[in-house]
C-alpha positions in Angstrom: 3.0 -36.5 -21.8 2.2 -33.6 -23.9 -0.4 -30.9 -22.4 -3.1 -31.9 -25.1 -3.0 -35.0 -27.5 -5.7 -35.8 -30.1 -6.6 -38.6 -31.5 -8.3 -38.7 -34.9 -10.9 -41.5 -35.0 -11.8 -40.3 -38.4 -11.1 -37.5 -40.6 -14.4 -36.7 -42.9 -14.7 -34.3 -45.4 -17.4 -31.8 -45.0 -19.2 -28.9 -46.2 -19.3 -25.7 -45.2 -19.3 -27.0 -41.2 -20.0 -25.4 -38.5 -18.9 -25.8 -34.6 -21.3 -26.0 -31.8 -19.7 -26.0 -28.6 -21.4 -27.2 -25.1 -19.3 -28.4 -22.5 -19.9 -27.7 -18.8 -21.1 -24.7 -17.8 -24.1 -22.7 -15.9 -26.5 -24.5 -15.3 -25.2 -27.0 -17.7 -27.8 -25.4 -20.4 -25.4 -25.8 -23.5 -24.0 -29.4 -22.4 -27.7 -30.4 -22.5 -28.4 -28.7 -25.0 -25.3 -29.9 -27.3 -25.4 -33.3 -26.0 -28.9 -33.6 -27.1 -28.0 -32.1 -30.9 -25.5 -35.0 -31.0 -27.4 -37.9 -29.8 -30.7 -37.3 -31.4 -29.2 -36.5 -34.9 -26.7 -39.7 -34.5 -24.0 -37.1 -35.0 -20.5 -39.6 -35.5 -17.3 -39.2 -33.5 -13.9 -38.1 -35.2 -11.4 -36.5 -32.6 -11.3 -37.4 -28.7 -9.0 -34.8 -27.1 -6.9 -35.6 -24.0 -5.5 -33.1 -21.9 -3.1 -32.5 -18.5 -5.6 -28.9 -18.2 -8.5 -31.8 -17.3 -8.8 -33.1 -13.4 -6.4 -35.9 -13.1 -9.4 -38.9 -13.2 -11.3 -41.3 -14.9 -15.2 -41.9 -15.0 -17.4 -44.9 -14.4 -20.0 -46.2 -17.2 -23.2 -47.6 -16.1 -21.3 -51.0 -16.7 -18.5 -50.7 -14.3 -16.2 -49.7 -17.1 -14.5 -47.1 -17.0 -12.5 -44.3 -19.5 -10.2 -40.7 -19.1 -11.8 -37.8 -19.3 -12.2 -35.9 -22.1 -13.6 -33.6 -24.3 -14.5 -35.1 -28.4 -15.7 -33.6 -31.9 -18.7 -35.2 -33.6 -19.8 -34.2 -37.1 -23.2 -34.2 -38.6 -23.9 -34.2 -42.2 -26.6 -31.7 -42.8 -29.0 -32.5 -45.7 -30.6 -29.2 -45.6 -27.6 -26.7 -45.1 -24.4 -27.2 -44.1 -22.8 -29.8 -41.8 -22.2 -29.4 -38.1 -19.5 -30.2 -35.6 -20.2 -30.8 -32.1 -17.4 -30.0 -29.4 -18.9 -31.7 -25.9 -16.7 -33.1 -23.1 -16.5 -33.9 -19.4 -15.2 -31.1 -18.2 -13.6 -27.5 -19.0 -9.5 -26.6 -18.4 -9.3 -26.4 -14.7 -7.1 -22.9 -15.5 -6.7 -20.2 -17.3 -3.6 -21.6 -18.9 -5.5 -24.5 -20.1 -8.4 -23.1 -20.9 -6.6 -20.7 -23.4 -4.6 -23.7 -24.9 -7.4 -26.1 -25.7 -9.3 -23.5 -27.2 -7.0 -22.6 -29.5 -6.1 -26.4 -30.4 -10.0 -27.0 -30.9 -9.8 -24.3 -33.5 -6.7 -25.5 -34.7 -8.3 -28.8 -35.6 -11.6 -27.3 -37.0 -10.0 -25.2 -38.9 -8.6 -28.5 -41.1 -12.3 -29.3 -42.2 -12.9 -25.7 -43.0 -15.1 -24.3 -40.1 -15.5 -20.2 -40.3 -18.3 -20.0 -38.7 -19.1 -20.9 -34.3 -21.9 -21.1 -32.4 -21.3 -21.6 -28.5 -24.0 -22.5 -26.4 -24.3 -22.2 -22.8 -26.3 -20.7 -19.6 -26.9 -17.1 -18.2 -27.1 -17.3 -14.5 -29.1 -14.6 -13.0 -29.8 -16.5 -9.9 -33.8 -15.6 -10.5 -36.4 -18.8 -11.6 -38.5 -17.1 -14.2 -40.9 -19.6 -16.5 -40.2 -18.0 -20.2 -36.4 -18.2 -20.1 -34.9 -15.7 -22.7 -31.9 -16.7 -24.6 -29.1 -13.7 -24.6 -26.4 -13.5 -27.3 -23.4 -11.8 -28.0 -21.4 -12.0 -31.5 -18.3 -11.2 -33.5 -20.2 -8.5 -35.5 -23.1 -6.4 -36.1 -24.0 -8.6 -39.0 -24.3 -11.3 -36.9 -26.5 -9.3 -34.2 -28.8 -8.3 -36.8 -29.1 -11.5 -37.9 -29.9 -13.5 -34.6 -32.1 -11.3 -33.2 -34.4 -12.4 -36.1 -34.7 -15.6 -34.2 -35.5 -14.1 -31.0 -32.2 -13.6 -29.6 -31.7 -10.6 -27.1 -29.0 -9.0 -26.9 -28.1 -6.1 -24.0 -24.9 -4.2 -23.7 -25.0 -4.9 -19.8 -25.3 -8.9 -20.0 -23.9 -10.6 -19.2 -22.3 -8.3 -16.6 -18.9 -10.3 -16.3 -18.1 -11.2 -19.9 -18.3 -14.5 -20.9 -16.1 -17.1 -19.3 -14.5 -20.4 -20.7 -14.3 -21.8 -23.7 -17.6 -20.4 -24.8 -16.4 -16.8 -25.0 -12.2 -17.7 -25.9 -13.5 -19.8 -28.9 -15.3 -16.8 -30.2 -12.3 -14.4 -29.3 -9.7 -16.6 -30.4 -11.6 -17.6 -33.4 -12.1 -13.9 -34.4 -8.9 -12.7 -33.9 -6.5 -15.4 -34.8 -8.8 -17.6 -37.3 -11.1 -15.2 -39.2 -14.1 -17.2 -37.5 -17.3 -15.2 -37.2 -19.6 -16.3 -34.5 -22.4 -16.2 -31.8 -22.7 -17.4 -28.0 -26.5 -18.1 -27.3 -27.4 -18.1 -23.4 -30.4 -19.1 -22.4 -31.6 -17.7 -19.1 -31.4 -19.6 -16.6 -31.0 -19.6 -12.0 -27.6 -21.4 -12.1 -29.1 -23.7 -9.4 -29.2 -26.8 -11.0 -29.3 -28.4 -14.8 -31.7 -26.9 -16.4 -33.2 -28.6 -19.4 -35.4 -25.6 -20.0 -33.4 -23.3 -20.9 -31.8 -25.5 -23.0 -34.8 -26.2 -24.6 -35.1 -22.4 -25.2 -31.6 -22.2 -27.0 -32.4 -25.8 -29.3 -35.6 -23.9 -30.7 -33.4 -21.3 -32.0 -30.5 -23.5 -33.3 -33.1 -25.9 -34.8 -35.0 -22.7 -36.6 -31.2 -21.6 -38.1 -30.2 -24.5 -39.3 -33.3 -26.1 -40.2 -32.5 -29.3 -38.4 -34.8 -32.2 -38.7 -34.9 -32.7 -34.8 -38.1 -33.5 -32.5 -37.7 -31.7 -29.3 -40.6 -34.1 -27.8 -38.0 -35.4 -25.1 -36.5 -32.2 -24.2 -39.7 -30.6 -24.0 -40.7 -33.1 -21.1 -37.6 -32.5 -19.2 -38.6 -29.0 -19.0 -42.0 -30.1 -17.7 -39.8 -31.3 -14.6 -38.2 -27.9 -14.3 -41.2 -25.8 -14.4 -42.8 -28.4 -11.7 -39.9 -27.8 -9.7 -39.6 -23.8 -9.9 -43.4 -23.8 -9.4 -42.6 -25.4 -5.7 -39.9 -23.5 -5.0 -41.6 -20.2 -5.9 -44.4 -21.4 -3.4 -42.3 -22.7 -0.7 -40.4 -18.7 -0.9 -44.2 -17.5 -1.2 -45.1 -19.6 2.5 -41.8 -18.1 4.0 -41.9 -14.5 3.0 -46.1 -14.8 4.2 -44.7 -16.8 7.5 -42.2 -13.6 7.9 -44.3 -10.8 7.3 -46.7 -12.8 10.2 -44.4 -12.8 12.5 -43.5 -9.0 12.1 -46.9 -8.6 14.1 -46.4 -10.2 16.9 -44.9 -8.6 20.1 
């Protein structure tokens, strides 16, 4: 078996595309958040990409099917601007090997249909609940910095702290260095504790705005509901603990 095969389920001709990556990630703010971008606008499948890099295993369907993990391209014709490609999967590479190598192929094969220009979205953990999540970025260029923070995008030279990790920073590095791609990570803010709609929410509003996408955010806007019901306990349940401690410091 070869370390990554594709498989072309359709090969469209497009204008001017774009890539938007989410796969698996922090909080799993830019799978939601991509995932949503390709249902909602009925984006169509071309390319499923199998790989060796992936965890050796398949995955049940809610009808007892099953199918091998993967990672696929979907592209969405854009009536107002130009068209989009979404990269979403099951999971990441499981090394640094293979997360190099099917980053580069992905930008091989968007490369084809004449993508210059990538957007990777995804989640800054800071381990902190907060109720207005911003959405960080960091891009190829100053162009593109002056540009996105027109939408609200902040950008810090000390966040993240680490650098960016996985395929959402090696598409942009790869893509700048190797393929004269220009790009932008968004992150929305987010604890890392769980899948946060939210923040993904946060990041759509931006994405929508840029490419003025015809898209209702109704749905995603009441999964968020969930998330800011759920912080609200935990920030109270913290509240009852640190009041409980500071009690018991008088007693004795």
């Amino acid at each position: 078996m070869e370390p990554i095969i594709v498989k072309y389920v359709d090969k469209p001709s497009l204008n001017a595309p774009v890539l938007i990556e989410g796969l698996p990630g922090v909080g799993n703010v830019g799978k939601i958040a991509t995932e949503y971008l390709k249902e909602k606008l009925e984006a169509k499948l071309f390319v499923k990409i199998f790989s060796k890099y992936f965890p050796p295993q398949v995955l049940m369907k809610g009808d007892g099917t099953l199918y091998l993990v993967k990672n696929e391209l979907y592209y969405y014709k854009n009536p107002n601007g130009r068209d989009l490609i979404f990269l979403v999967g099951d999971y990441q590479g499981m090394s640094a090997e293979g997360q190099y190598e099917l980053s580069y192929r992905v930008l091989e094969i968007v490369r084809e249909f004449g993508v210059k220009e990538i957007f990777t979205l995804g989640g800054y953990g800071t381990g902190q609940l907060v109720d207005e999540p911003r959405v960080f970025g960091a891009a190829t260029d100053m162009e593109f910095v002056e540009e996105m923070k027109k939408y609200g995008v902040y950008f810090s030279p000390s966040d993240p702290a680490g650098g960016i990790v996985g395929a959402a920073g090696l598409l942009l590095g790869l893509g700048m260095e190797l393929f004269d791609m220009r790009g932008v990570c968004l992150m929305g803010e987010t604890s890392g504790y769980f899948s946060d709609p939210k923040s993904a929410l946060y990041v759509l509003r931006i994405v929508k705005e840029y490419f003025n996408l015809e898209l209702s955010l109704d749905e995603l806007e009441e999964r968020s509901k969930e998330i800011t019901e759920i912080t609200s306990q935990i920030k109270e349940e913290q509240k009852m603990e640190m009041d409980k401690k500071e009690d018991l410091g008088y007693i004795g």
